[in-house]
C-alpha positions in Angstrom: -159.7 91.9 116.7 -162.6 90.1 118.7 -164.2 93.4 121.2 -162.8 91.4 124.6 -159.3 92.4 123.3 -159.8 95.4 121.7 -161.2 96.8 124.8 -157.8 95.1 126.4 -155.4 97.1 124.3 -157.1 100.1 125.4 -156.3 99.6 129.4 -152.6 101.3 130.4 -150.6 97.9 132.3 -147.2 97.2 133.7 -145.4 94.8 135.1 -141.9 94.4 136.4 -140.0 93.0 133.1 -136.3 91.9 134.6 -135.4 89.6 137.1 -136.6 88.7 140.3 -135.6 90.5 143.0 -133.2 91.3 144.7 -131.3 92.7 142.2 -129.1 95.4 141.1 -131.8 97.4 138.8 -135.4 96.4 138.6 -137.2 97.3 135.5 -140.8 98.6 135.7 -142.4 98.8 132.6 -145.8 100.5 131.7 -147.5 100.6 128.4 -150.7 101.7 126.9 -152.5 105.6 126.9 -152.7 106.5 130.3 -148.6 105.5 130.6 -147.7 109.4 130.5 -149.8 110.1 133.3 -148.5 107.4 135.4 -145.4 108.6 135.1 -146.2 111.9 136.0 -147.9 110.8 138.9 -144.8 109.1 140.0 -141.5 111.2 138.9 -143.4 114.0 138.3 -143.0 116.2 134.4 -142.3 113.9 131.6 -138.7 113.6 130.4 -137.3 114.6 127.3 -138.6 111.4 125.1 -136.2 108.4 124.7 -133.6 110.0 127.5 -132.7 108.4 130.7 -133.5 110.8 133.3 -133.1 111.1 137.1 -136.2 111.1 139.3 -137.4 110.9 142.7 -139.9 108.6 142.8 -143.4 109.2 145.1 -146.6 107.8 145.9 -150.0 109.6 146.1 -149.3 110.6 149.3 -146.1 111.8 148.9 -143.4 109.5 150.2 -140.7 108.4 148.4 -140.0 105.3 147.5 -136.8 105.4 145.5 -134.7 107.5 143.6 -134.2 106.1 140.3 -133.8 106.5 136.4 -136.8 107.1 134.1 -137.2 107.1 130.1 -140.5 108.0 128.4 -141.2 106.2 124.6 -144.2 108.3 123.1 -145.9 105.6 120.5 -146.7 104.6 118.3 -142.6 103.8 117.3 -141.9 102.0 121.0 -141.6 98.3 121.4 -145.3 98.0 121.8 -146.8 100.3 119.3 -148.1 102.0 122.6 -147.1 104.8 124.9 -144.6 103.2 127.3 -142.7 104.6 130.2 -139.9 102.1 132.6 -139.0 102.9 136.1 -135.0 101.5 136.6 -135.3 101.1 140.5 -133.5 99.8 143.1 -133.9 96.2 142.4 -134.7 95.1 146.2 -138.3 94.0 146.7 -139.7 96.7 149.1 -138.9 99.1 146.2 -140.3 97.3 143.8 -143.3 96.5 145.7 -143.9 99.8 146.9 -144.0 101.1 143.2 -146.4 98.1 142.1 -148.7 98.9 144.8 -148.5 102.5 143.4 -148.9 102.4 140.1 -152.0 99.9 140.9 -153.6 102.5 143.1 -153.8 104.9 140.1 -157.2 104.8 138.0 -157.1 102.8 135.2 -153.6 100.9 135.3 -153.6 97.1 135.6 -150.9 94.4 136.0 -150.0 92.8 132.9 -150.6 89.2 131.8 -148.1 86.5 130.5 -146.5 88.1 127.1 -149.2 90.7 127.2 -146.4 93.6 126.0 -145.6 91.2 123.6 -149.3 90.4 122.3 -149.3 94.1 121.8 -146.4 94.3 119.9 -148.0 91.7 117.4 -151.5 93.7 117.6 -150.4 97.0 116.7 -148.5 95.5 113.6 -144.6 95.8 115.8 -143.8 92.4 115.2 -145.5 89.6 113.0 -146.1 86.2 114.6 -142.9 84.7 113.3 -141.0 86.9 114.9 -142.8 87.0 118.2 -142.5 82.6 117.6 -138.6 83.6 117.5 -138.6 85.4 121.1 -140.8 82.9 122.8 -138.3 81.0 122.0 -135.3 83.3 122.7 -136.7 83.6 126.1 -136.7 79.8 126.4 -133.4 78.9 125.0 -130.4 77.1 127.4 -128.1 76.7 125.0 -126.1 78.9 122.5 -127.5 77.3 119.1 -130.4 77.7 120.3 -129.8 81.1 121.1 -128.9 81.9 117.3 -131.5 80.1 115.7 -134.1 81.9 118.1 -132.3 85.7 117.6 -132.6 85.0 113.3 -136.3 83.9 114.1 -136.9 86.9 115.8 -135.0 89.1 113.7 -137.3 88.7 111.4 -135.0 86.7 109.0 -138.1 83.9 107.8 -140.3 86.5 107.9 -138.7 88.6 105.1 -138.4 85.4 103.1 -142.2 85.0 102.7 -142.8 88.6 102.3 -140.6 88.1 99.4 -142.7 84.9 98.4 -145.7 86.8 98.8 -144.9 89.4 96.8 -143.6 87.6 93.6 -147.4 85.4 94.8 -149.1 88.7 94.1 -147.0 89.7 90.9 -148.2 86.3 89.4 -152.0 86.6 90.3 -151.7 90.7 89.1 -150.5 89.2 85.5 -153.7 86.5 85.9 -155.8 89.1 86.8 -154.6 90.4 83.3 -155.5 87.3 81.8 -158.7 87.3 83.0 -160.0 91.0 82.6 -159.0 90.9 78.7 -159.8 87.6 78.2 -162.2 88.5 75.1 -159.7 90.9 73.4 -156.9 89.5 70.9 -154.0 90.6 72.7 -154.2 88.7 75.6 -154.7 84.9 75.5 -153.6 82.2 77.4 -151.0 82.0 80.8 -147.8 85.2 80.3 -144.9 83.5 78.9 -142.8 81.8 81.8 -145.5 81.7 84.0 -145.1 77.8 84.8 -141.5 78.2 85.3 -141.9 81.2 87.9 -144.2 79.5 90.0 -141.9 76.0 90.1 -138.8 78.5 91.2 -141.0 79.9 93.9 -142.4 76.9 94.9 -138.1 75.5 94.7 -137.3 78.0 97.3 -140.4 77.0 99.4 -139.1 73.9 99.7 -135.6 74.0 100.3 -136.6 76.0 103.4 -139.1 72.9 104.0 -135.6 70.3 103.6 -134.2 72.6 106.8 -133.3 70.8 109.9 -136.2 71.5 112.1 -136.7 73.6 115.6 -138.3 70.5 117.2 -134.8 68.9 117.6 -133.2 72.3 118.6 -135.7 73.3 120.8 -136.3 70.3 122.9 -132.9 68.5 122.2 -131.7 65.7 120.3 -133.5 62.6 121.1 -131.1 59.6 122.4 -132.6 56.6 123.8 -130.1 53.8 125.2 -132.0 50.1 124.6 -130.8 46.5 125.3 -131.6 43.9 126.8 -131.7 43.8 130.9 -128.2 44.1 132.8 -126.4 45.3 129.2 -125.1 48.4 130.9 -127.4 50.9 129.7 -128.2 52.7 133.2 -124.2 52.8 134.0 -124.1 54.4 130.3 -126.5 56.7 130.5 -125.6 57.7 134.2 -121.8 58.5 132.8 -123.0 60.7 129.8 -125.4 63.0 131.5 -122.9 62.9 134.2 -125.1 62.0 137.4 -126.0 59.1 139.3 -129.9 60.1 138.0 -130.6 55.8 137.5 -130.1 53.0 139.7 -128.2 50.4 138.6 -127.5 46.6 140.2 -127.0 43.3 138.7 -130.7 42.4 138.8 -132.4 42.3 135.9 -135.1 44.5 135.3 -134.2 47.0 138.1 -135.1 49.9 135.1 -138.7 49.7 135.5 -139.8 52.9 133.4 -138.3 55.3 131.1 -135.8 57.7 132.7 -134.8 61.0 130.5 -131.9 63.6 131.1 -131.7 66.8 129.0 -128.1 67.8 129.1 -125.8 70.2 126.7 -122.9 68.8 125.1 -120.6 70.7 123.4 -123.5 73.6 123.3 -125.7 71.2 121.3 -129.0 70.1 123.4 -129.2 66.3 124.2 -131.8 64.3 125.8 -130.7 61.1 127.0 -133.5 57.7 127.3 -132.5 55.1 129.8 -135.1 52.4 129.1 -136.3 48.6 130.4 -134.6 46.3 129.4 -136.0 44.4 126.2 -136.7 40.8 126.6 -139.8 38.3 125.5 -141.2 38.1 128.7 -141.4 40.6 131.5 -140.6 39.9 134.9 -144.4 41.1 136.3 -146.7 43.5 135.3 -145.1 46.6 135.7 -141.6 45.5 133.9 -144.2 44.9 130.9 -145.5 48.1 131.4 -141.7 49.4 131.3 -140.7 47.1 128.2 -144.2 48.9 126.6 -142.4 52.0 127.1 -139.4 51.2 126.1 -140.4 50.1 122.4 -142.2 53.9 122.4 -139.3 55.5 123.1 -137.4 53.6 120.4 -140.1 54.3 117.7 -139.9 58.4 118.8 -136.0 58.6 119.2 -133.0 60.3 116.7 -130.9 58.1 117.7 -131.0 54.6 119.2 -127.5 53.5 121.5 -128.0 50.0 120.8 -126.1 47.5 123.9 -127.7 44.6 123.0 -126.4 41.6 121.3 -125.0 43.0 117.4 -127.8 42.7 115.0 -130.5 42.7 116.4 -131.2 46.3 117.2 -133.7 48.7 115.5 -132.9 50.0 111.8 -130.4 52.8 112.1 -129.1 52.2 115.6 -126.0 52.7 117.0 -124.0 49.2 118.0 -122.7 49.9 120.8 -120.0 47.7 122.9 -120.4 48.5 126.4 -118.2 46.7 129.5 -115.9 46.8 127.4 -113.2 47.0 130.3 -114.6 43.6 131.4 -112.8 39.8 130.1 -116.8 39.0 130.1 -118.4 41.5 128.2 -120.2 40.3 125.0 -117.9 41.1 121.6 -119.1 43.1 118.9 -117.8 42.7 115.1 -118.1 45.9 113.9 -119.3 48.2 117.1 -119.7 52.2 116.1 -118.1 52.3 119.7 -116.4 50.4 122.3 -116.7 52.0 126.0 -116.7 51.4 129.7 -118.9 53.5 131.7 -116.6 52.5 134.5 -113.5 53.2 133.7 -114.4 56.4 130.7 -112.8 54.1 128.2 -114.1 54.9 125.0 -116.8 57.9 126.1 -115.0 60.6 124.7 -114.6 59.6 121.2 -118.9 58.6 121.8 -119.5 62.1 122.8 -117.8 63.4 119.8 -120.2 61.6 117.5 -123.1 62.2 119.2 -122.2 65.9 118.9 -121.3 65.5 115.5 -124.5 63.8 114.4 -126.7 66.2 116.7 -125.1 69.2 115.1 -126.0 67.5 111.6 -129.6 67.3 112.4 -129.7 70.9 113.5 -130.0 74.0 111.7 -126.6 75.4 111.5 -125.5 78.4 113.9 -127.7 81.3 113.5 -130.1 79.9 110.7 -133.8 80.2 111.5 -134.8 77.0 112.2 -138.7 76.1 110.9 -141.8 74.9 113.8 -144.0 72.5 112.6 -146.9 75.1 112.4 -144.7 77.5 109.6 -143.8 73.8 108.3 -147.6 73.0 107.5 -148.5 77.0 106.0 -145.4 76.5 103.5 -146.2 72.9 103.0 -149.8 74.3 102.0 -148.4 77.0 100.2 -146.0 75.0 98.3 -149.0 72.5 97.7 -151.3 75.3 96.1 -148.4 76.6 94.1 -147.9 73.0 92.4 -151.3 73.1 91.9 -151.5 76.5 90.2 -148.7 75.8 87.7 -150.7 72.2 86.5 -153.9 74.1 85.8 -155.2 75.9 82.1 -157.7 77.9 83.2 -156.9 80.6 84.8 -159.3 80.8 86.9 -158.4 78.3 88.5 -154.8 79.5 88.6 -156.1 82.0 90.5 -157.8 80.6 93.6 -154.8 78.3 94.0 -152.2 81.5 94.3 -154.7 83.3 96.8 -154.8 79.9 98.7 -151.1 80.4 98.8 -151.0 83.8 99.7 -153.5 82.8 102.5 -150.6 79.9 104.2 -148.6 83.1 103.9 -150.5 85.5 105.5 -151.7 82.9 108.6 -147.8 82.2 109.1 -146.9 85.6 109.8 -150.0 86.1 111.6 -152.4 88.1 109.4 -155.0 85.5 109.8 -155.1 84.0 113.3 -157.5 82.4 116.1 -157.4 83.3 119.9 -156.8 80.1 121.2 -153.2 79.6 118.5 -152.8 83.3 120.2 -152.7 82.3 123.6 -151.0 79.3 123.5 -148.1 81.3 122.3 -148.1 84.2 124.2 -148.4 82.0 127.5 -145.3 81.1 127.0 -143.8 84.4 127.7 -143.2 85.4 131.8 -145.3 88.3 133.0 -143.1 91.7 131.9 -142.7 90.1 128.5 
């Protein structure tokens, strides 16, 4: 741990850690070694550890600001790995800010940074960084599968996996470590029976975790991008399935300009919806070119492509879609996935079903952890050195490759880390957290 943050851990801090107020409760949390003494300062003699207990609550110069609920947590077995007391005050913000302003008048307290409870948490060995990956994104999710993939994260349900990995990892390198200590007696000689074989079964596991649906779809939402030519219907479209009137539509073409994006929840599974330009040879001006530019970028990132244009012609994969269908003009499709009329809602119930259904089938199912693409690159490298391990002879060899492994391991779960990977992660967590 780099000095600057070891002489961090050693300051007491607090924040408020529920809602804004006004509230019903407010929730003042303090952790770190002088937490005791703040709350005696406060509420006077420590509680009986880990029991709620009634307090009025005072300032250094006696008045009282509240009457409220305390509990002490001696560490190092507390959600930090620290001493931590909470305050459940009155949740207006007087109260609150009257108790703020007190505890920061007492020597040596400090308000807390962004996820700095939780940063300790992972310091002092609470969580690892897989599981503090799975509350960031507990605290971020909207909708409820990404609730469940974020509560197995956190629960600790990948991490336990590669501890597993990791120790059948150091089982193997103990019996090369065999190999290579009696190397010159007659006993030993050669890779243990098997050996091959157990490293391709660890390495099978590795990767049907690595064949998972991944967070990126769950965690920013299933990518739909609605393309065509101009005056196809794809604003009306995209208007009536995120249910808003969030892009203007008229019978000019090129009246989309740029790329417009929705995130919506259907059917609990997280959308985001792409109205784009429309797609033709040659643009209008300059900034419909600009538009059309954007348009084909969308296409190349999307999940899915609704496809309005004439049948055929759109990108690999796309959905045909047969929109207007409610008018005697409207272009005819052979063989359309869907026939709708954002006018009349003929047809977009039956589309909302399959996109649902096809979301859901690129997302991990309900309440399985659901791999980022940083865990996806350490088990890609691990799975790499693995293969390697089990092509090699000499077992010297064999072994750098399995402590190569057990290194992707041990930087997924956070044993090996930088700053900077540190504090992009924990800035995602409010202040309290």
């Amino acid at each position: 741990m780099p000095p600057e943050e070891m002489e961090q851990m050693g300051e007491t801090i607090f924040a408020l850690s529920s809602g804004s107020p006004p509230a019903a409760i407010a929730v003042v949390r303090v952790s770190g070694p002088g937490a005791g003494s703040a709350l005696r300062a406060l509420a006077g003699p420590l509680p009986e550890p880990r029991k709620a207990s009634f307090r009025t609550i005072r300032n250094t110069a006696d008045d009282i600001l509240d009457r409220a609920l305390v509990l002490w947590f001696p560490g190092p077995a507390t959600a930090t790995g620290e001493d931590l007391a909470e305050l459940h005050l009155h949740g207006g913000r007087a109260v609150v800010g009257a108790v703020e302003f007190a505890l920061e008048a007492i020597p040596g307290l400090r308000r807390a940074a962004p996820g700095e409870f939780t940063r300790r948490a992972f310091a002092n060995g609470r969580i690892d960084l897989a599981e503090a990956e799975g509350l960031a994104d507990l605290l971020a999710a909207e909708t409820e599968l990404q609730r469940k993939s974020a509560i197995a994260l956190a629960g600790g349900s990948l991490s336990r996996v590669v501890e597993a990995w990791r120790e059948d990892l150091l089982r193997a390198s103990a019996a090369i470590e065999a190999v290579l200590d009696f190397a010159d007696e007659d006993d030993v000689s050669g890779l243990p029976d098997g050996f091959a074989e157990d490293l391709e079964r660890l390495r099978g596991g590795i990767l049907a975790w690595l064949d998972r649906p991944r967070a990126r779809v769950l965690r920013e939402g299933f990518r739909v991008v609605l393309a065509g030519p101009p005056n196809t219907g794809k604003s009306t479209l995209f208007n009536a399935l995120v249910e808003s009137e969030a892009a203007i539509t008229a019978p000019v073409a090129g009246t989309t300009r740029d790329v417009l994006s929705r995130p919506v929840a259907l059917s609990g599974a997280p959308f985001v919806f792409f109205d784009t330009a429309g797609l033709r040879e040659s643009a209008g001006d300059a900034i419909e070119a600009i538009g059309i530019d954007r348009a084909h970028e969308a296409l190349g990132d999307a999940d899915l492509v609704l496809w309005l244009g004439d049948e055929g012609e759109g990108p690999a994969g796309a959905w045909e879609i047969e929109p207007q269908c409610d008018s005697d003009a409207h272009a005819v499709k052979e063989q359309p996935r869907h026939r709708v009329s954002a006018r009349t809602g003929e047809g977009l119930d039956t589309l909302r079903v399959d996109l649902v259904e096809t979301a859901r089938a690129a997302m991990p199912r309900p309440g399985e952890a659901a791999l980022n693409d940083r865990q996806c690159g350490f088990l890609e490298e691990a799975a790499h050195r693995i293969a390697s391990a089990s092509q090699h002879s000499d077992p010297l060899l064999v072994a750098e490759e399995l402590r190569l492994a057990r290194v992707a391991f041990d930087s997924l779960l956070g044993r090996t880390t930088t700053e900077d990977m540190l504090d992009a992660l924990f800035g995602r967590f409010c202040i309290g957290k």
